[in-house]
C-alpha positions as CSV (number, residue, x, y, z in Angstrom):
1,X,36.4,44.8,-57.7
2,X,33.0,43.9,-56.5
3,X,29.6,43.5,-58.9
4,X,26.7,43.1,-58.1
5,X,25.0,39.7,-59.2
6,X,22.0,37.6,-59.5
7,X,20.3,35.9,-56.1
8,X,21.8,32.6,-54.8
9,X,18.5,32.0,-52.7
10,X,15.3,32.7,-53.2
11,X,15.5,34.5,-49.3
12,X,17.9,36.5,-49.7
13,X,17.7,40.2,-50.6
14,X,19.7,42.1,-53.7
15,X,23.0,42.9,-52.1
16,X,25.3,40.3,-53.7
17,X,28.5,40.5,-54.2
18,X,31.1,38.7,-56.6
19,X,33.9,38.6,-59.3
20,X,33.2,39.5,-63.2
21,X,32.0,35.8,-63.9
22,X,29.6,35.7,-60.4
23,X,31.3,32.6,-59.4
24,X,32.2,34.3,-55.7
25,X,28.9,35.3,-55.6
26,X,26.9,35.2,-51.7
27,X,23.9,36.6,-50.2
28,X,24.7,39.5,-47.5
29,X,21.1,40.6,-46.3
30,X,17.8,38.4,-46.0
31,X,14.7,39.1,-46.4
32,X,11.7,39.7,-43.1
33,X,11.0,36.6,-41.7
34,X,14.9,35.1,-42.5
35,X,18.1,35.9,-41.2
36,X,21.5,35.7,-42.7
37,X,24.1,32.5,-41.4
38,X,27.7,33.4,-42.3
39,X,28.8,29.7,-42.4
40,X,26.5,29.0,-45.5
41,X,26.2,32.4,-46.9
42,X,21.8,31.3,-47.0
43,X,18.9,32.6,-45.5
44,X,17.3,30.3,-43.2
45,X,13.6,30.9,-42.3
46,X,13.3,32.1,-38.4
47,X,11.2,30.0,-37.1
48,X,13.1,27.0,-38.6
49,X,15.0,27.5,-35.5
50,X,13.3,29.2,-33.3
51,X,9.6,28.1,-32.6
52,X,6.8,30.7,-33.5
53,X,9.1,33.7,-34.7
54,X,8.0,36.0,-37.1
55,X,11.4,37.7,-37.4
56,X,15.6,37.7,-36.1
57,X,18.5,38.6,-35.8
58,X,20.2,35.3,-35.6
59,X,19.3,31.6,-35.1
60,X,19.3,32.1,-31.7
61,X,18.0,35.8,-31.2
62,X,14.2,36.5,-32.6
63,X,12.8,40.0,-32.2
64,X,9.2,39.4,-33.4
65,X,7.0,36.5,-32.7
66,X,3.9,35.1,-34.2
67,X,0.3,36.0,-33.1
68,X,-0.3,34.6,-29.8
69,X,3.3,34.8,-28.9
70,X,5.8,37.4,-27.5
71,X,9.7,37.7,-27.4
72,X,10.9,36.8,-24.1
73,X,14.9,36.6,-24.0
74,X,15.0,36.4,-27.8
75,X,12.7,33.5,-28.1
76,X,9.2,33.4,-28.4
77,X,6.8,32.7,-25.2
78,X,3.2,31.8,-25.5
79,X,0.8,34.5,-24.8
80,X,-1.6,32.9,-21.8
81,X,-3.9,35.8,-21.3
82,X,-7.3,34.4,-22.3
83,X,-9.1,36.4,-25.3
84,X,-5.6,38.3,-25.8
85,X,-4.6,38.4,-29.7
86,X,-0.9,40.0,-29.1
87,X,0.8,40.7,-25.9
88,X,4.1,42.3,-25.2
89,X,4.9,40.0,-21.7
90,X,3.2,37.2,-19.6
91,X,1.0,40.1,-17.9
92,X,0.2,43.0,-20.8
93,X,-2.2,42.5,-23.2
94,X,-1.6,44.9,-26.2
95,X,-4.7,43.6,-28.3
96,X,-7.7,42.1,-27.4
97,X,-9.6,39.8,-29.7
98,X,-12.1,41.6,-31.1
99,X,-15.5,41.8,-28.7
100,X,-13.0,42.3,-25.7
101,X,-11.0,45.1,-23.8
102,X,-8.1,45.5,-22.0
103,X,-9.7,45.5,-18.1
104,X,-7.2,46.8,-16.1
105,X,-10.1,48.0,-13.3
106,X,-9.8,46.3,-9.8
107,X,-6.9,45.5,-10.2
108,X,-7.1,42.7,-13.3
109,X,-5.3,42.6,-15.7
110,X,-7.6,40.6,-18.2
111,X,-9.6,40.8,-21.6
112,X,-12.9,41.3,-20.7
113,X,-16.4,41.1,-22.8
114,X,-17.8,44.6,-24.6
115,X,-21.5,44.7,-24.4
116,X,-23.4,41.9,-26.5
117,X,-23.1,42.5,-30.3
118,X,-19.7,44.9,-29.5
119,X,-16.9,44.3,-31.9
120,X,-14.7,46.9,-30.5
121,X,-14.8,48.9,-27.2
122,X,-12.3,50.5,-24.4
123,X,-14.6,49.4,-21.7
124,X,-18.0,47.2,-20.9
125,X,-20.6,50.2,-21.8
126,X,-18.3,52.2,-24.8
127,X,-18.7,50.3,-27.9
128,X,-16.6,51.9,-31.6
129,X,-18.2,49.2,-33.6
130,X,-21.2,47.3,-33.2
131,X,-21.0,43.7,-35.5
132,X,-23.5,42.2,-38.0
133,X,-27.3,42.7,-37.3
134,X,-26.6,45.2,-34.5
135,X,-27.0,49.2,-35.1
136,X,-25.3,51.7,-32.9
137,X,-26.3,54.9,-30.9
138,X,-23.7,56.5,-29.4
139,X,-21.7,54.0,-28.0
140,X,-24.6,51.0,-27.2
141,X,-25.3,48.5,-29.5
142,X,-29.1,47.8,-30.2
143,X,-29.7,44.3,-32.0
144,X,-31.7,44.5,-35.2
145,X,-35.4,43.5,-35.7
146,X,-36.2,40.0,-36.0
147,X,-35.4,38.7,-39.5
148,X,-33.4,42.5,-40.4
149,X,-29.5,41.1,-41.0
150,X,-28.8,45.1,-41.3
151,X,-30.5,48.2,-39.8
152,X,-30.1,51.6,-39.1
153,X,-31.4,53.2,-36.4
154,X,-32.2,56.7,-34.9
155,X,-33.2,55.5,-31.3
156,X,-34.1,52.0,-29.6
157,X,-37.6,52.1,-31.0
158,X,-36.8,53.9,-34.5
159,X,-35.5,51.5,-36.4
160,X,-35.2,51.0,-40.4
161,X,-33.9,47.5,-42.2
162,X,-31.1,47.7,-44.5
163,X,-31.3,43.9,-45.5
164,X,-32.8,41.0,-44.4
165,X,-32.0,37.3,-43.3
166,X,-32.5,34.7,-45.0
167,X,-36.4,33.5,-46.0
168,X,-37.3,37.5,-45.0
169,X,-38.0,40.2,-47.0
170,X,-37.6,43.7,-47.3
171,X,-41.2,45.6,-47.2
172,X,-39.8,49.3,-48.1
173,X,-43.0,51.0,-46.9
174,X,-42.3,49.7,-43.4
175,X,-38.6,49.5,-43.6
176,X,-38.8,45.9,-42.1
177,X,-38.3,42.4,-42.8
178,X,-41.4,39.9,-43.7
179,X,-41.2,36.2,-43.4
180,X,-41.6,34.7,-46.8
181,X,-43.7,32.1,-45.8
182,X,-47.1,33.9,-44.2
């Protein structure tokens, strides 16, 4: 008969299995990020064997790699696409750091720079989301005012601040920032 019984490592999941007393008690499942070794009956941690992975199957056999890296024959490769955050192969790029695209125009293959003040765009003149002290229009990013470090605005000239920098302050008949020190 088999019972189910208390965790022999910290790793392991809740399917345990033993006599009445618990004495023949061993982990069967692990949890993410450990993987299960017969010999021992333990969960040892991924990427105590294999460098950089994030999950596996086995000791030798990872199917998910830390950020930077990608799973290339079951171990984890370096990801040497410049400004790339996650890639599935020497050559794909599946994420971007943010203020880049995925350039695949003219033949590159290549994270390229949004527009200035950009945090997130599918091409050099489509921005999603513009960053701190930038307001957007469509998709172009305008920077704020001197001294605004938020603003809203309706066009390139109409332009209201929602906080100011540091030493500035917020003049709410204007919607601007004044320096402190006039």
């Amino acid at each position: 008969t088999k019972f189910c019984v208390a965790a022999i490592d910290s790793y392991c999941d809740t399917v345990y299995y033993g006599n009445s007393t618990g004495s023949l008690s061993y982990c069967r499942t692990c949890a993410v990020g450990y993987y299960y070794d017969s010999p021992t009956a333990t969960c040892p941690a991924c990427i105590s064997k294999i460098a950089n992975c994030s999950m596996c199957l086995s000791a030798t056999t990872c199917t998910s790699c830390a950020t930077g890296y990608y799973v290339s024959g079951g171990k984890c490769a370096a990801c040497n696409i410049s400004n790339c955050g996650a890639c599935s192969s020497q050559t794909i790029c599946d994420q971007c750091l943010s203020g880049y695209y995925w350039n695949t125009s003219a033949n590159q293959t290549l994270c390229s720079p949004c527009m200035a003040g950009c945090n997130y765009c599918s091409n050099p003149s489509a921005c999603f989301q513009c960053g701190d002290g930038y307001y957007q229009i469509d998709t172009t990013c305008y920077k704020c005012p001197d001294g605004c470090s938020a603003c809203k605005g309706t066009s390139a000239t109409a332009v209201n601040c929602t906080a100011c920098a540091p030493k500035y302050i917020i003049n709410n008949s204007t919607a601007s920032c004044e320096s402190c020190y006039l």
